[in-house]
N, C-alpha and C positions, 0 to 999 in steps of 0.2 A: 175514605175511612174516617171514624168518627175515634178519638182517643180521651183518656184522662192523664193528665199528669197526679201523682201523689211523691210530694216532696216536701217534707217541712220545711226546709231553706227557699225563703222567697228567692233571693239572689240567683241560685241554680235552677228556679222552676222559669225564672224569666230568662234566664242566656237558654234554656230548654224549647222553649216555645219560642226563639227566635229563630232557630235553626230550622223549627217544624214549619213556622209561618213562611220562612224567606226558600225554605230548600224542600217541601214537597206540597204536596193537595191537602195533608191529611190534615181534618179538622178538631182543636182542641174543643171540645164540648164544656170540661168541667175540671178544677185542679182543687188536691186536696192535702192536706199537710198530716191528716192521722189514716190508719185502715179501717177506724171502725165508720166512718160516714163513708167510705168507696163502699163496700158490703151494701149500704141503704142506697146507695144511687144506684150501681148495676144490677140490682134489682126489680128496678124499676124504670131503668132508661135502656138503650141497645148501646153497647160499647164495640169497638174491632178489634182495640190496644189499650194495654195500660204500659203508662211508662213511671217504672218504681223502683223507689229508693228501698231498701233493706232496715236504714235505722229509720223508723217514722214512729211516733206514739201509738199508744192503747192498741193496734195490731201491727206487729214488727212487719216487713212486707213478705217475707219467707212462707210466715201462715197466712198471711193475706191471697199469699198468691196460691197455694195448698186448697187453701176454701176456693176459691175464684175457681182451678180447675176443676173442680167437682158440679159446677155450673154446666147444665145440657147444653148450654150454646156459649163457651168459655171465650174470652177475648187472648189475644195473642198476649204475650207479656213480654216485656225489654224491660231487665234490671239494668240500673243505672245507679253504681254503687259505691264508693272507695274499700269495701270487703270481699278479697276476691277470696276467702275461704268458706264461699259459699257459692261456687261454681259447680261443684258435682250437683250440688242438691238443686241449680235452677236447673242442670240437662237433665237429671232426674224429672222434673216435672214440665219438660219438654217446652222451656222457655226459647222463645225467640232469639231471645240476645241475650250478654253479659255484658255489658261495657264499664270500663275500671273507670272513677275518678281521679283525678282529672283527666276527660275523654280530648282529646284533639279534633278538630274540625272537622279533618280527612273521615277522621273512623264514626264520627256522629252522621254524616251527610251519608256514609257507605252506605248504614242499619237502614237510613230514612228511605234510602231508594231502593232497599232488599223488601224493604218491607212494604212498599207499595209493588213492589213487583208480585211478590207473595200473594196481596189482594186480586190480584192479576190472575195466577195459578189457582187461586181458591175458587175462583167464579168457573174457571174448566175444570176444574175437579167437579162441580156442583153439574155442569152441563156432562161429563162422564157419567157420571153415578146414574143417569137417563137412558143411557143404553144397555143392550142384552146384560142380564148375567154370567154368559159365558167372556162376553167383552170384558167385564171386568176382573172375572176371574184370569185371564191372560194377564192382564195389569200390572195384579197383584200376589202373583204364585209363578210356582216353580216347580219341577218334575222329578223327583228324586228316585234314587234308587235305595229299597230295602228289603231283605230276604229275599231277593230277584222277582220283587213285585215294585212298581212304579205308582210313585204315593205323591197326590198334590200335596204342596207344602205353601201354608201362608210366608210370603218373603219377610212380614216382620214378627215371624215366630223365629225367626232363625238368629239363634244368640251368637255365635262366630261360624268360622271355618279354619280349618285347617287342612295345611299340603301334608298328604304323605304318599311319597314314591310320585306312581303317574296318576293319583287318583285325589279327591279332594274328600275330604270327610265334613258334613254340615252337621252340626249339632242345634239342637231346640231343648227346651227345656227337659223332657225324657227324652227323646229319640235322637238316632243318628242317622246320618244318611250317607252312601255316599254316591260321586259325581264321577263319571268316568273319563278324567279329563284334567290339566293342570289348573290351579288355586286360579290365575291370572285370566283363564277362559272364562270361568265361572262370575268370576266378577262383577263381567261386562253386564250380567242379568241383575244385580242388584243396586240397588238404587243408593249415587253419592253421595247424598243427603242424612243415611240413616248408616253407610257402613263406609269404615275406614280400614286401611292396610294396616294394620300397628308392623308390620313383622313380612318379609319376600313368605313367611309358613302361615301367616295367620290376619285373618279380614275378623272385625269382629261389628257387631251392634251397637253405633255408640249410646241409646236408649236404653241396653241391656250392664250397662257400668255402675256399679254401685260404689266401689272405691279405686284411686290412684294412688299407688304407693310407690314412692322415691324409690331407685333403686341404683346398682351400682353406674358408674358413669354417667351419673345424671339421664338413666334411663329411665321408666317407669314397669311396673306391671301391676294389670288392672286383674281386678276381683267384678266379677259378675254377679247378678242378682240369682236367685234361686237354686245357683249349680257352683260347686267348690273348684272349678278352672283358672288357673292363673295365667291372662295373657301377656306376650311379651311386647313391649315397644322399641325397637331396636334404633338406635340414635342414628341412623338418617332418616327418621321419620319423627324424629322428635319435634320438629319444629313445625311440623305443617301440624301433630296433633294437639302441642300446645295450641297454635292457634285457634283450632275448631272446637278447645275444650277451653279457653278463655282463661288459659292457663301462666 
């Protein structure tokens, strides 16, 4: 994997690249201290990763990394930051990682070897995508029930779920579905990468999150993008989804 660092503090871009040199494969290419010379170089070079700070000059890294996604062939991105009140908005733009300053060893050396393992994953996703279309639509969908007709559903149109009674109801941006079957069965078909339990009633999209708001006993409930649903986090699961929300 070929990366950039962009960090104005020399000090942190060198303890950065010491971790990448001594603890994976992945090659530092080129390091930058503002976002507006990243823009002129991934332009013109092939990147895999950017590894970015938030405050940097002349482009903050928030819109750097905003522009960057809008790239046909976008590099992964790991922010590397001391401002964790900009964590919705990196899983919004379906950043790799979050990691708070001051990061610890442990937690620098984990991202290094996810994310080579991910370059891993990327290459059989590229050799899937060569097989049948019906191969891949098993993949990537799911069989719902609606007005007693059986409707493919793409798995990441599906913004939550919820249990009611013995049956599970899927919601997408218009439609609902439902599953004839408990919350817990249905699960097993989606993928734990993109969906978490908040709630024993409710699995939701964590890509479908648009805000976390505090709530009582240090619980949360999340507000979705497009639909007025408020989902619950119920405090034994607070802590595995702080973790995965870098929270």
């Amino acid at each position: 994997m070929k990366a950039i660092i962009v960090e104005d503090e020399f000090p942190a871009r060198e303890e950065l690249k010491y971790f990448i040199n001594n603890f994976s494969n992945i090659e530092v290419i080129n390091e930058f201290d503002n976002g507006v010379d990243v823009l002129k170089f991934i332009q013109e070079n092939s990147v895999d990763v950017i590894f970015l700070d938030i405050n940097i000059p002349m482009l903050d890294g928030m819109l750097l990394a905003k522009t960057v996604r809008q790239f046909k062939k976008s590099p992964k991105i790991v922010f590397i930051t001391a401002y964790k009140e900009h964590a919705v908005d990196a899983f919004e733009l379906e950043a790799f990682d979050y990691i708070l300053k001051p990061y610890s060893d442990d937690r620098i050396i984990s991202m290094l070897k996810k994310l080579e393992k991910s370059d891993t994953l990327d290459e059989s996703v590229t050799i899937s995508e060569e097989v049948t279309n019906e191969n891949k639509k098993n993949l990537s969908s799911v069989t719902l029930w609606k007005n007693d007709k059986l409707i493919v559903v793409n798995i990441e149109d599906i913004y939550y779920c919820e249990a009611r009674e013995r049956e599970t109801i899927v919601f997408t941006k218009d439609n609902e579905y439902i599953v004839k079957g408990c919350i817990k069965e249905f699960e097993k078909n989606l993928g734990k990468e993109i969906f978490f339990k908040t709630h024993r009633s409710f699995i939701v999209n964590v890509y479908k999150i648009k805000e976390i708001i505090p709530w009582f006993n240090s619980t949360y409930k999340l507000k979705l993008k497009d639909i007025d649903t408020e989902i619950p986090v119920s405090r034994s699961n607070i802590k595995e989804f702080r973790k995965i929300m870098h929270i």
